[in-house]
N, C-alpha and C positions, 0 to 999 in steps of 0.2 A: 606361354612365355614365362620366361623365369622370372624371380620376381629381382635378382641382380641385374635383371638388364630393365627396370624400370627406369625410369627417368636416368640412367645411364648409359653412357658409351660398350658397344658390346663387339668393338672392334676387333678383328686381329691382323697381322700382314704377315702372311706368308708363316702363320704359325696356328697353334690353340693355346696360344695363352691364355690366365685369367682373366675374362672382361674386364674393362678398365670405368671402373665407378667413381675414378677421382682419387689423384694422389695424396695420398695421408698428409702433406703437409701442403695440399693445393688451397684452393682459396675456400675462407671461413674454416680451415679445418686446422684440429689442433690433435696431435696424436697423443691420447691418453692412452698409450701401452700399460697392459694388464697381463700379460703375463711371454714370455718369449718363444713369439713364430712368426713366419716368412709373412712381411709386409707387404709383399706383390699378391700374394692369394688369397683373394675376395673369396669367403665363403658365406657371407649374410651379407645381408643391408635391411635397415631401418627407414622408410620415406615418408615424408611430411610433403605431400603431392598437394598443390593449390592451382584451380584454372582462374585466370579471371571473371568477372562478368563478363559476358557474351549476348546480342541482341538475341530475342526470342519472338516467337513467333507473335502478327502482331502490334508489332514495335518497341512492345515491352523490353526491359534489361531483366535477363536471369542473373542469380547473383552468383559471385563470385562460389565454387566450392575446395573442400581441403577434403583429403583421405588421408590414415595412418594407417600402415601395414608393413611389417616386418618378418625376416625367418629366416632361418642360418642351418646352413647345411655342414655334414660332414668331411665334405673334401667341394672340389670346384664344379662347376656344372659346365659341363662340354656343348659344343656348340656344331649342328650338323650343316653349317655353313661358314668356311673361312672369307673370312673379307679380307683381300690383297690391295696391298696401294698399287692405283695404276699412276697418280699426279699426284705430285702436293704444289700450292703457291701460301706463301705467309702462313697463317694459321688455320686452310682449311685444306683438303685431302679429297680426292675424289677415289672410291676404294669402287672391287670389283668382286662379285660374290663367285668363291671354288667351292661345289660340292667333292667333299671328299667319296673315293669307290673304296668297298671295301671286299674282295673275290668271295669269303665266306661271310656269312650274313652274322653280323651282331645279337648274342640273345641274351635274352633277358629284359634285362631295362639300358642296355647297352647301346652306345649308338656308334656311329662310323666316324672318329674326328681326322684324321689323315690315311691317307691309302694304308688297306690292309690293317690298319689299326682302331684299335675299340674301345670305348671309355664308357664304365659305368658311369649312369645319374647318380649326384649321391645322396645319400636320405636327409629328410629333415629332424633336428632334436631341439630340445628345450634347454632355455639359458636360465629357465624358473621364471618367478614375476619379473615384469621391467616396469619403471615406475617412470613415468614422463614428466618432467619438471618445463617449466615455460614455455609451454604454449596458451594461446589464448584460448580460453574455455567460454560459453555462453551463460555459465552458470557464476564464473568467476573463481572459480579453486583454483590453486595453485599446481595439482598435481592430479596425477588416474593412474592405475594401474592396470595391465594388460599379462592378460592369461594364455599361457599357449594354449589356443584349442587347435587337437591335431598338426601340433606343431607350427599356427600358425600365428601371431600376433595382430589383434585386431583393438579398436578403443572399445569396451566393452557397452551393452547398451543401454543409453538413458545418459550418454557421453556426449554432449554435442558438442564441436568444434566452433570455433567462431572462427572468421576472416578479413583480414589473413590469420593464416596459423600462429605467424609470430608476427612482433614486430623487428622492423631491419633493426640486425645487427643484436638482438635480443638473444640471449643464452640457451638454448634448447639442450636439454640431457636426459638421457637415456643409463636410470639404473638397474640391471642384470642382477638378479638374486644368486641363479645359478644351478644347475642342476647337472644335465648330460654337458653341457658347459660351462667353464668355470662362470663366476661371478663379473662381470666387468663392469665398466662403465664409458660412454661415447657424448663427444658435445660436437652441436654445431652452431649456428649464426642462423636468425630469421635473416629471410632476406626481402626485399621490397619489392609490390604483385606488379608482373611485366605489363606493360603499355606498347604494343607498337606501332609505330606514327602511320602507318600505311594499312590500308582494310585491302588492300590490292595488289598482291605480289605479279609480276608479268616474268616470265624465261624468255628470252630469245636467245638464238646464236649473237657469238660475239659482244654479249653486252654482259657487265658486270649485275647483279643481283643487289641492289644496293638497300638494307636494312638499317633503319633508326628505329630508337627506343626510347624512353623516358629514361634518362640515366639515374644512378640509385645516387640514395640523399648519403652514402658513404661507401667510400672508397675501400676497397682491398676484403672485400668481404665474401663477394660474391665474381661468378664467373656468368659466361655465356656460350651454352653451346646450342648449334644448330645443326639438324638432319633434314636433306632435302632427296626427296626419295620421289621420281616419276613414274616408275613403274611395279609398283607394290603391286598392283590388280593383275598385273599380265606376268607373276614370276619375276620377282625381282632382278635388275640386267646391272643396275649400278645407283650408287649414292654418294652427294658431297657430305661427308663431317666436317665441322668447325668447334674449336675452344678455342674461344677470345677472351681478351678483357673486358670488363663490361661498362664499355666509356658511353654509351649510347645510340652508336653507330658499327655497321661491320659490313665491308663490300664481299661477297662472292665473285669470286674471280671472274672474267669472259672466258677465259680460257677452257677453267674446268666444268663452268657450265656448257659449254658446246660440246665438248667432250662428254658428257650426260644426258644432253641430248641427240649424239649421233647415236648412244647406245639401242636408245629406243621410247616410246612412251606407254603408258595405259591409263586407262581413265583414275581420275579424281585423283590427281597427283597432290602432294601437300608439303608444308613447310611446317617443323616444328621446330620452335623454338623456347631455349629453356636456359631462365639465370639461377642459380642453384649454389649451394654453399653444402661443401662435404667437409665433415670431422671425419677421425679414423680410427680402433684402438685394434691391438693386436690384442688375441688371446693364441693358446697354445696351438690349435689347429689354423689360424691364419687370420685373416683382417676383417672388419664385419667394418661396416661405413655407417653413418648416417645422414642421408641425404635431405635437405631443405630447399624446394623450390619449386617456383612459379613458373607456367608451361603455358604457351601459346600454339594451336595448331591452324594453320591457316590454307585455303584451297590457293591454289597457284594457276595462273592464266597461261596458255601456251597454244599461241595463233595454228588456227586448223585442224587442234585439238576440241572434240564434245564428249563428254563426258555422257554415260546413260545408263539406268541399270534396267532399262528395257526401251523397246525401238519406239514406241510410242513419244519419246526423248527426241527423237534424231530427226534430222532435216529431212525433207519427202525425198526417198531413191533410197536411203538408209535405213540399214538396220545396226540392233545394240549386239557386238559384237562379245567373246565370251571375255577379253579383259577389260569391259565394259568401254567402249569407245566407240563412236558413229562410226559407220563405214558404207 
């Protein structure tokens, strides 16, 4: 997986656009443009990923954890599955995945992204050191610096994160020395670690998907998106997206959830969801993001459906099927 489609949107409809990691002036984000290129073409991202605490085996609570990881490429990374809208209602989308054909076979590191058409992966380079301002450390420094190794951005080690990463609304920046790319610099907003009121999502036909949340101790900072995906195990057949506000609450439609499930299911279907706050800067090859946010990934209940990764799982007469489902 790329790593622009981490905690991002990697949608397209009916095209291969640039994934969509959050509009530069979307929510927490402030566009410190550094030098003049195309603000639609996401070529890096920057992620300050935090899950919450989660029960553990036990009874126990594991704690909450954060990852940093960053890395910027030199053009966009193609994607060998277009996602078409088949619905939208309010603010959520029920998309349909097109494999593009291509007659002559793609070489290299090249892949197929619309009929008969080919797109190089593009390489990754170095923006030099990037020096991390505000986040919460365990040691209490104010800053660390991160070294491309093999082009890749990690916290160096003997770094420990504390959590949350930030606190809401707290100033998070990202300074670029610069190298294969110029110098820049990118901010974004902590945002507050997601809560959601329900250990127990249920799908049925016809009925709305109804999600609550602890809403955040401030306004306009952060957003909310959710991907709800049934059959990831059996070849993906269709998924709803949502970007909301993040008021505390967000119905999933009936509509576009039955429509989701006529397409089909497989085992261990899930719901993730994620409040997030993206900045954005340009530099001269395109937009590089830096995304803050807190992810929740939950198993979802769907009557008649069991879930197994061997038949030992399944009700007697059953066996674990290869997209892992009783049958």
């Amino acid at each position: 997986m790329s790593l622009l489609s981490i905690g991002c949107s990697t949608t397209t409809t009916g095209n291969n656009d640039t994934p969509d990691a959050g509009n530069p002036d979307g929510a927490g984000g402030s566009d410190g443009a550094t030098g003049e290129g195309d603000p639609t073409r996401l070529i890096g991202a920057f992620q300050v990923r935090s899950s919450p605490a989660a029960p553990a085996e036990g009874g126990a609570e594991a704690p909450g954890t954060t990852a940093v990881l960053g890395k910027i490429y030199d053009g966009t990374t193609p994607s060998q599955i277009i996602w078409e809208l088949a619905a939208e209602e309010g603010s959520c989308r029920l998309l349909t995945p097109r494999v593009p054909f291509c007659n002559q076979p793609c070489g290299g590191s090249a892949v197929c992204v619309e009929d008969d058409t080919c797109q190089a992966y593009p390489a990754a380079h170095s923006a030099g050191d990037v020096t991390v301002l505000g986040l919460n450390l365990e040691s209490g420094e104010a800053s660390f610096v991160m070294k491309p190794t093999a082009n890749n951005y990690q916290p160096p080690a003997g770094v420990k994160l504390g959590y949350p990463p930030a606190d809401e609304g707290q100033t998070v920046r990202l300074e670029a020395s610069g190298d294969y790319f110029s110098a820049f610099t990118v901010e974004s907003k902590g945002v507050s670690p997601l809560g959601l009121l329900s250990d127990t999502i249920h799908l049925a036909p016809d009925q709305d998907v109804q999600l609550a949340w602890a809403p955040p101790g401030q306004a306009g900072i952060s957003e909310i998106h959710v991907k709800l995906d049934i059959s990831h195990h059996g070849g993906t057949k269709g998924m709803i997206e949502c970007s909301a506000e993040d008021t505390g609450s967000l119905d999933l439609p009936a509509s576009l959830v039955t429509q989701l499930l006529d397409l089909g299911v497989a085992g261990f279907p899930t719901i993730i969801v994620t409040r997030r706050a993206v900045g954005s800067t340009t530099i001269p090859q395109g937009r590089v993001d830096l995304v803050i946010s807190s992810q929740i990934e939950r198993s979802v209940v769907i009557a008649g459906l069991t879930s197994c990764n061997d038949s030992s799982q399944c009700p007697e007469g059953q066996t674990c099927q290869p997209d892992l489902t009783c049958q």
